[in-house]
C-alpha positions as CSV (number, residue, x, y, z in Angstrom):
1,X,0.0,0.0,0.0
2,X,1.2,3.3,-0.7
3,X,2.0,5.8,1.9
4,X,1.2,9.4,0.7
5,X,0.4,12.0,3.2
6,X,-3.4,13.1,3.0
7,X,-1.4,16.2,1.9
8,X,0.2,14.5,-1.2
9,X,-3.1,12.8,-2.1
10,X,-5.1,16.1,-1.9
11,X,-2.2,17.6,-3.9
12,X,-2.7,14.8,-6.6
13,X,-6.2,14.3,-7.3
14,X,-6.4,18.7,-7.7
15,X,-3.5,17.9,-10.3
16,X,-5.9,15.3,-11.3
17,X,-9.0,17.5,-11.8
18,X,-6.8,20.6,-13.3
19,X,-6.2,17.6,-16.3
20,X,-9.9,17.1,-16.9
21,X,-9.7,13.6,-15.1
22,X,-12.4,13.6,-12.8
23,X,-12.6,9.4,-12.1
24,X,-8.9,9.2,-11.1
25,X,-9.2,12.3,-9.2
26,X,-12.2,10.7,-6.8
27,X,-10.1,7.5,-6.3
28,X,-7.3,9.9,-4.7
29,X,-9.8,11.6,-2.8
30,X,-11.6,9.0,-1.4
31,X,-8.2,7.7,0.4
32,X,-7.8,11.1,1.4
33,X,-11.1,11.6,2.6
34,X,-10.8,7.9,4.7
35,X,-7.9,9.7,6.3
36,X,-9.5,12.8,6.9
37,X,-12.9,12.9,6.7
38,X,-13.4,16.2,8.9
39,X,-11.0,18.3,6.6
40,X,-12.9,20.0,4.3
41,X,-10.5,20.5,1.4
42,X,-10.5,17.6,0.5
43,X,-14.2,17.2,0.7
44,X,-15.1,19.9,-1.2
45,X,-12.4,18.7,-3.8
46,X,-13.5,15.0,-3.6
47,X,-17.3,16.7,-4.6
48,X,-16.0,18.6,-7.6
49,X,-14.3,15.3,-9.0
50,X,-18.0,13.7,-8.5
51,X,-19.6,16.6,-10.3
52,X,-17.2,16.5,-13.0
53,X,-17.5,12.8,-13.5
54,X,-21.7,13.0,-13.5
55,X,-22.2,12.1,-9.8
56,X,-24.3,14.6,-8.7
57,X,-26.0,13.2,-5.6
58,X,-22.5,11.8,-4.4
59,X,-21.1,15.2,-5.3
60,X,-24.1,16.8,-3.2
61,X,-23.2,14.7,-0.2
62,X,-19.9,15.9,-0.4
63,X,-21.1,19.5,-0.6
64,X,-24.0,19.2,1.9
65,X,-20.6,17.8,4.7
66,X,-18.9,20.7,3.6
67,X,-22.1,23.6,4.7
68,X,-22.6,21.0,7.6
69,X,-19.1,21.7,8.7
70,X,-18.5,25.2,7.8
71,X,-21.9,26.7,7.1
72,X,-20.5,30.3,5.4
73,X,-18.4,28.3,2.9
74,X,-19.9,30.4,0.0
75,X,-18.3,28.3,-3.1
76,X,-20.0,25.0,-1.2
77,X,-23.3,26.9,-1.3
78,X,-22.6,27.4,-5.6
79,X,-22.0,23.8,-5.8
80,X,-24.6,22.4,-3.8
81,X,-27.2,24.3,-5.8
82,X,-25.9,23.6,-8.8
83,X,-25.7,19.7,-7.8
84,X,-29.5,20.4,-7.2
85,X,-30.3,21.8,-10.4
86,X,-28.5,19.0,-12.0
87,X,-30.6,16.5,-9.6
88,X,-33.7,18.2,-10.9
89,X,-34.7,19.8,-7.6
90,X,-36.7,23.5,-8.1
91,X,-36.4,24.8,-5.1
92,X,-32.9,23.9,-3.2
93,X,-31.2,25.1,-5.8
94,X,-32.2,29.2,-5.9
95,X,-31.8,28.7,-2.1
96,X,-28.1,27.8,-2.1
97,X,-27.7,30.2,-4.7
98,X,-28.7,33.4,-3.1
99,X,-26.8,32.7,-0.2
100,X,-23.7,32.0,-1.8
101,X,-23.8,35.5,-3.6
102,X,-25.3,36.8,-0.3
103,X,-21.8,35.4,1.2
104,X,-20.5,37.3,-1.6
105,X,-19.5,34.5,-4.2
106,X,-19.6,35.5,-7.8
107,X,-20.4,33.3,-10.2
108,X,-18.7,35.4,-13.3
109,X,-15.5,34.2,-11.9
């Protein structure tokens, strides 16, 4: 078994997503997330990797831990309604929208 640090594993499957590949970069972020299941950093990664790869209610889990954990995470918000919309949920997702841009993310970026 290989020994990377949660660190190193984080640091990979972000290089992993950067190169479009989403599948490999939730394998690396699952280990991580055994590790460290508290750390949010890795979770909200771990749900961007599901999103990318068409997992949306895994990637809303992911996302909903996140707002569980740190409730004025304003990118988490973003996310979580747009896994909503993609779940085809009407109203959860204009929720988690205003209060990401009430918490002052932008979604021009």
């Amino acid at each position: 078994m290989n020994n990377e640090s949660v660190f190193e594993l984080l640091r990979r499957g972000e290089d992993f997503l950067k190169t479009r590949n989403p599948a490999q970069a939730a394998i690396v972020l699952e280990r991580a997330r055994r590790q460290e299941p508290g750390r949010t950093s890795i979770r909200e990664a771990l749900g961007r990797a599901y999103f990318n790869s068409g997992r949306f209610d895994k990637a809303a889990h992911e996302f909903r831990v996140v707002i569980n954990l740190y409730p004025t995470n304003s990118y988490a918000h973003y996310c979580m309604g747009r896994c909503a919309e993609k779940l085809g949920d009407m109203l959860l997702p204009r929720r988690h929208m205003h209060l990401a841009q009430a918490m002052g993310y932008e979604t021009n970026r």
